[in-house]
C-alpha positions in Angstrom: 0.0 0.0 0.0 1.3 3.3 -1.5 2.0 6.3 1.3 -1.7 7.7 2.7 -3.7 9.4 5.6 -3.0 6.3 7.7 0.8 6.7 7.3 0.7 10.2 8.0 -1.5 9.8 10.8 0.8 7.9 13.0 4.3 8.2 11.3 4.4 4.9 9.7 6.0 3.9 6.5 3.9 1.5 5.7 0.0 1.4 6.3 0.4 -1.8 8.4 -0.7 -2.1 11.8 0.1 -5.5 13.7 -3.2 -6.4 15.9 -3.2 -6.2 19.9 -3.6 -9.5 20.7 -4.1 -10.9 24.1 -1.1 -13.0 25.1 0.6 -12.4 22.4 1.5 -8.4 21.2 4.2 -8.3 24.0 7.2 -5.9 23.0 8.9 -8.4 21.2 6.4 -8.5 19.1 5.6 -5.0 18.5 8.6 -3.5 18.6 9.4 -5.9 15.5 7.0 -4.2 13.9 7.4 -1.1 13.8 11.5 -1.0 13.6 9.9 -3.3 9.8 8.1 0.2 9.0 4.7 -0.8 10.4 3.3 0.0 13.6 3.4 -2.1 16.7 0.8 -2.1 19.2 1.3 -3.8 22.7 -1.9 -5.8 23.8 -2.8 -4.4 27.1 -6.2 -6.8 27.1 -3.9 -9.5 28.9 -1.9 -7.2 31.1 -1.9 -5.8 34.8 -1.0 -3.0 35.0 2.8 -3.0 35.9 3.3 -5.8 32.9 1.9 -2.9 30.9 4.5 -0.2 32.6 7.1 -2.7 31.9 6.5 -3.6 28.5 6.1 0.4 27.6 9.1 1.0 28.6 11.1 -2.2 27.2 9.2 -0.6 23.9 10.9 2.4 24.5 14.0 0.9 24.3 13.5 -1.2 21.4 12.7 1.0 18.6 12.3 4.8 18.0 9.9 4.0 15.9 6.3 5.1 16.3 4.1 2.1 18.2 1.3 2.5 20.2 -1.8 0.5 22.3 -4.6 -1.6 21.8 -6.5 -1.6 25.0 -10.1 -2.7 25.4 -12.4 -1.0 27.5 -13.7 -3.7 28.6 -10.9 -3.5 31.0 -11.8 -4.1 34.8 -8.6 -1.3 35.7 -9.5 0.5 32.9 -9.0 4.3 34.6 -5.6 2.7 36.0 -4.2 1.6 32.7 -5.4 5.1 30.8 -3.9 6.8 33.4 0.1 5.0 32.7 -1.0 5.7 29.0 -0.5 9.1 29.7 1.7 9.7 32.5 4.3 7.0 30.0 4.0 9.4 27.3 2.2 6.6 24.5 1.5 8.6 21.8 -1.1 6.3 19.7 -4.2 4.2 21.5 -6.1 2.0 19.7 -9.5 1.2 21.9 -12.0 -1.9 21.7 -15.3 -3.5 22.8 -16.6 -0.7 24.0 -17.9 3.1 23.3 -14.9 5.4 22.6 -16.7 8.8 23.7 -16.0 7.9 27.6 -11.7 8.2 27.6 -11.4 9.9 23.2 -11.0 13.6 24.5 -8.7 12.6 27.5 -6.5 11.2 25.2 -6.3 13.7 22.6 -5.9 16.1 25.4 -2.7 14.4 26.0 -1.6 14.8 22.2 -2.6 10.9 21.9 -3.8 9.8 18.3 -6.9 7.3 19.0 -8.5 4.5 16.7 -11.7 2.7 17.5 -12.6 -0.9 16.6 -15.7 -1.4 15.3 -17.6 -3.8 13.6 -20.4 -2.2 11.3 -21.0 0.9 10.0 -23.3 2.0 12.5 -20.7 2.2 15.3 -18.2 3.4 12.7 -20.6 6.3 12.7 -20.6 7.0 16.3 -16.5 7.0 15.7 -16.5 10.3 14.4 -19.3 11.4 16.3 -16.7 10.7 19.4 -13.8 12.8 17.6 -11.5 9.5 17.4 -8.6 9.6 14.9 -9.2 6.8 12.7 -11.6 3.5 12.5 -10.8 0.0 12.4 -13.6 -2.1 10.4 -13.2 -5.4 11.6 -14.9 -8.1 10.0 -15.8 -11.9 11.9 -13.4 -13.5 10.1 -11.4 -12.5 12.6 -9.8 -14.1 15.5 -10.8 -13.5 19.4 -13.6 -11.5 20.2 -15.9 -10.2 17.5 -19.0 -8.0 17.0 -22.2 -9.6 16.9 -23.3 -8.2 13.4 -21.2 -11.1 11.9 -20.6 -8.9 8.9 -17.8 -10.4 6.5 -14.5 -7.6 5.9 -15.3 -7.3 2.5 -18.4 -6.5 3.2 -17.8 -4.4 6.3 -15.4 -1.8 4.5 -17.2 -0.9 1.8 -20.2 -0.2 3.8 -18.1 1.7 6.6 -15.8 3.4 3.8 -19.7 4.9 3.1 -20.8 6.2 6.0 -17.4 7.8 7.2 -14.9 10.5 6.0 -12.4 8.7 8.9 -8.9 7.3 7.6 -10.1 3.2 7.6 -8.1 0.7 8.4 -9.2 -2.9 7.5 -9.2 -5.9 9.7 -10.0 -9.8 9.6 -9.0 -12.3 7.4 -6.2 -10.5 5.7 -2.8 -12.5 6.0 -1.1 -11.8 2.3 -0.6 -8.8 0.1 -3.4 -9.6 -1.9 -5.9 -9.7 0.6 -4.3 -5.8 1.3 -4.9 -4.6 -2.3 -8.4 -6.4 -1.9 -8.9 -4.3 1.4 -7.6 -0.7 -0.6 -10.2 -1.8 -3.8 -12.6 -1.2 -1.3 -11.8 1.7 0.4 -9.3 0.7 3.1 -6.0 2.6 3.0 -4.4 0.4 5.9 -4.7 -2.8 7.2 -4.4 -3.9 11.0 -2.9 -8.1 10.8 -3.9 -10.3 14.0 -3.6 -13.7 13.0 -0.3 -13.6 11.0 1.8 -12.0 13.6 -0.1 -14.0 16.1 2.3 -17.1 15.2 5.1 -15.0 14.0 8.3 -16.0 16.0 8.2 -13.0 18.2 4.6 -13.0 19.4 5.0 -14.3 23.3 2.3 -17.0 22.8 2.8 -20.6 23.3 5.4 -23.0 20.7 2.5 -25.3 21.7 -0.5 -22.8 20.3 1.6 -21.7 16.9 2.2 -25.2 16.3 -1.1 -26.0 16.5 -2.8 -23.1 14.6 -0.3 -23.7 12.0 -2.1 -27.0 11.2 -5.3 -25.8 11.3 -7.5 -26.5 7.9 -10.1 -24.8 6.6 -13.3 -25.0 8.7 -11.3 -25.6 11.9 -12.1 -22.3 14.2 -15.7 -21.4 14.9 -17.7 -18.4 16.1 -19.3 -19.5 19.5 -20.4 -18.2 23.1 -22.6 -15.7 21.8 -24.2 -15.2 25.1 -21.4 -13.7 26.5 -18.9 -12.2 23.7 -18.7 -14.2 20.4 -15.5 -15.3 20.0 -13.6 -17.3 17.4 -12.1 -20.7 18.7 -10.6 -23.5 17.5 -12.0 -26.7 17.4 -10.7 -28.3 20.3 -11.7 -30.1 23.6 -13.3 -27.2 25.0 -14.5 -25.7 22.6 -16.2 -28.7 21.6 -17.8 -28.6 25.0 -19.0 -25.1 24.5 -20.8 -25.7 21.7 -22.2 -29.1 23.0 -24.1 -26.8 25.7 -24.8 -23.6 23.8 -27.0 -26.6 21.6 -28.8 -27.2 25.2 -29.2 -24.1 26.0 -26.4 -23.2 28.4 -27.1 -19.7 29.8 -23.9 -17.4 30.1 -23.1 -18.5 33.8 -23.1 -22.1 32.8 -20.6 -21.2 29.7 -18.6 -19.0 32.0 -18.4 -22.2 34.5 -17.4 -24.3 31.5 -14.3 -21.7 30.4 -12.9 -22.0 33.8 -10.3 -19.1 35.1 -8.2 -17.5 32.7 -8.8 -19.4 29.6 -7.8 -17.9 26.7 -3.7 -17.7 29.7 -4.2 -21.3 29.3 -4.7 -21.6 26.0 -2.9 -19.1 24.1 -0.2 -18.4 26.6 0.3 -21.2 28.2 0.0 -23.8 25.5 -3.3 -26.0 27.3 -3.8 -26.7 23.5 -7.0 -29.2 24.8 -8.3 -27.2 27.5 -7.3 -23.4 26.8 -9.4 -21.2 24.5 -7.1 -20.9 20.8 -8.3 -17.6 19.9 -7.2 -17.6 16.0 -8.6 -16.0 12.9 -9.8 -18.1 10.2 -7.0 -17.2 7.9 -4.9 -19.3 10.3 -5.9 -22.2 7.8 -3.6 -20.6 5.2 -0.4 -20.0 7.5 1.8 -23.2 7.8 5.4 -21.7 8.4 6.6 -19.8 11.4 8.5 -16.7 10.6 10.5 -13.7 11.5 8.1 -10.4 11.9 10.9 -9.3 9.0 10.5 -12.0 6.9 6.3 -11.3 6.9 6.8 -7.8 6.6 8.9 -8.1 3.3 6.3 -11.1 1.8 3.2 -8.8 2.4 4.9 -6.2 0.5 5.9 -8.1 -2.4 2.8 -9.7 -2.5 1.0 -6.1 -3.1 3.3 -5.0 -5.4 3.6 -8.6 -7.4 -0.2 -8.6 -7.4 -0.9 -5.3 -8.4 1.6 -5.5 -11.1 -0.5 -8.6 -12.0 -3.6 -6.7 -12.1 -3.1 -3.5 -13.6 -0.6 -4.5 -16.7 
């Protein structure tokens, strides 16, 4: 993707931004990613707060690159975490699950660029409406949590690209450089990449989980636990289980009895590739290798360019 709003907006060389995944956006991880021209984002989601204090300032030290946040505001210390946001000097947030208008104007008060998740158009709406900086459409092909509209990306951004003048950055599903020129076709001019870096050798998740999403075929993670956030899984033990009850009815307390503590610790972190939650996006199915956040970085560019090339000669 050529040089646009997205790359101005926070400094970036490339209009690539690496996803905030739980348990597995540690600084490694995100520093790699920016000091490769894109921009890095430390997942806070899976973080107490003095992980997060360390991790900003190991980023710090890593790269003089721009990087930034993702942090949903979900978040039980939510107040705590925005307030070592600011007082650490992060300039670039990226928020989730949840409205942006309650912490947008504290930020920017702070001279901190803010991007909103969202997952239709409607929300994308209220995005602006809340003053943020930029929108991330982000469609249920994704890993982890997602919205409940279960809106496909390519047919999320064209819809959002409609009803906002926001830079948009596209999300879900998009793990090669054709899926990016796919994304810009339709009005994206960035894209944010979960899955992908997910298993890349620097994400801090498990050997145990990368081996096992690299194996995954096609069909193999579903969207389930609606009742309490629906979430993309893998096939597994437990998530067979899950589904099992959500066919009987389970109510959310007897789901949340079934995940046990800290799931997706166990399973993404931790490696508890039978009993943990594997959070992964369904273009996990195409990813068999595990590589360098350099060695992705310099595929997903050639990709664009070969396939553009391809396209427009």
């Amino acid at each position: 993707m050529k040089k646009n709003r997205i790359c101005e907006l926070f400094g970036i060389e490339t209009p690539i931004i690496q996803g905030g995944m739980v348990w597995c956006s540690g600084w490694r991880l995100a520093s790699a990613v920016s000091n490769a021209g894109g921009l890095g984002l430390l997942g806070a989601g899976s973080m107490h707060p003095e992980t997060l204090i360390e991790h900003i300032r190991k980023m710090n030290l890593a790269t003089d690159k721009p990087w930034g946040i993702n942090i949903p505001l979900m978040y039980p210390e939510i107040g705590r975490l925005m307030d070592i946001i600011v007082g650490e000097g992060v300039k670039i947030v990226f928020t989730s699950a949840g409205s942006p208008k309650k912490y947008t104007n504290m930020l920017h008060e702070a001279g901190i660029k803010v991007a909103h998740v969202v997952s239709s158009s409607k929300f994308a709406k209220k995005c602006e409406e809340a003053g943020v900086d930029a929108v991330v459409a982000e469609g249920f092909e994704a890993g982890g949590h997602n919205g409940r509209e279960e809106t496909t990306t390519m047919t999320l951004i064209p819809q959002v690209r409609q009803a906002t003048t926001l830079p948009l950055i596209a999300a879900g599903g998009i793990g090669s450089g054709a899926a990016m020129l796919a994304a810009e076709a339709l009005g994206a001019e960035g894209v944010q990449i979960g899955t992908l870096f997910a298993l890349a050798k620097e994400s801090s998740a498990s050997d145990a989980f990368k081996t096992m999403c690299t194996s995954l075929q096609e069909g193999d993670t579903m969207l389930c636990l609606k009742k309490i956030s629906p979430t993309r899984l893998v096939k597994n033990q437990l998530y067979t289980r899950i589904a099992e009850a959500e066919e009987k009815g389970a109510d959310a307390e007897e789901l949340r009895e079934i995940l046990g503590k800290a799931a997706s610790k166990r399973g993404i972190f931790e490696g508890d590739t039978d009993g943990g939650e594997i959070e992964i996006g369904q273009i996990a199915s195409q990813i068999k290798t595990i590589d360098s956040v350099d060695d992705i970085m310099a595929r997903l560019k050639k990709e664009y360019e070969e396939t553009k090339y391809i396209l427009t000669r």
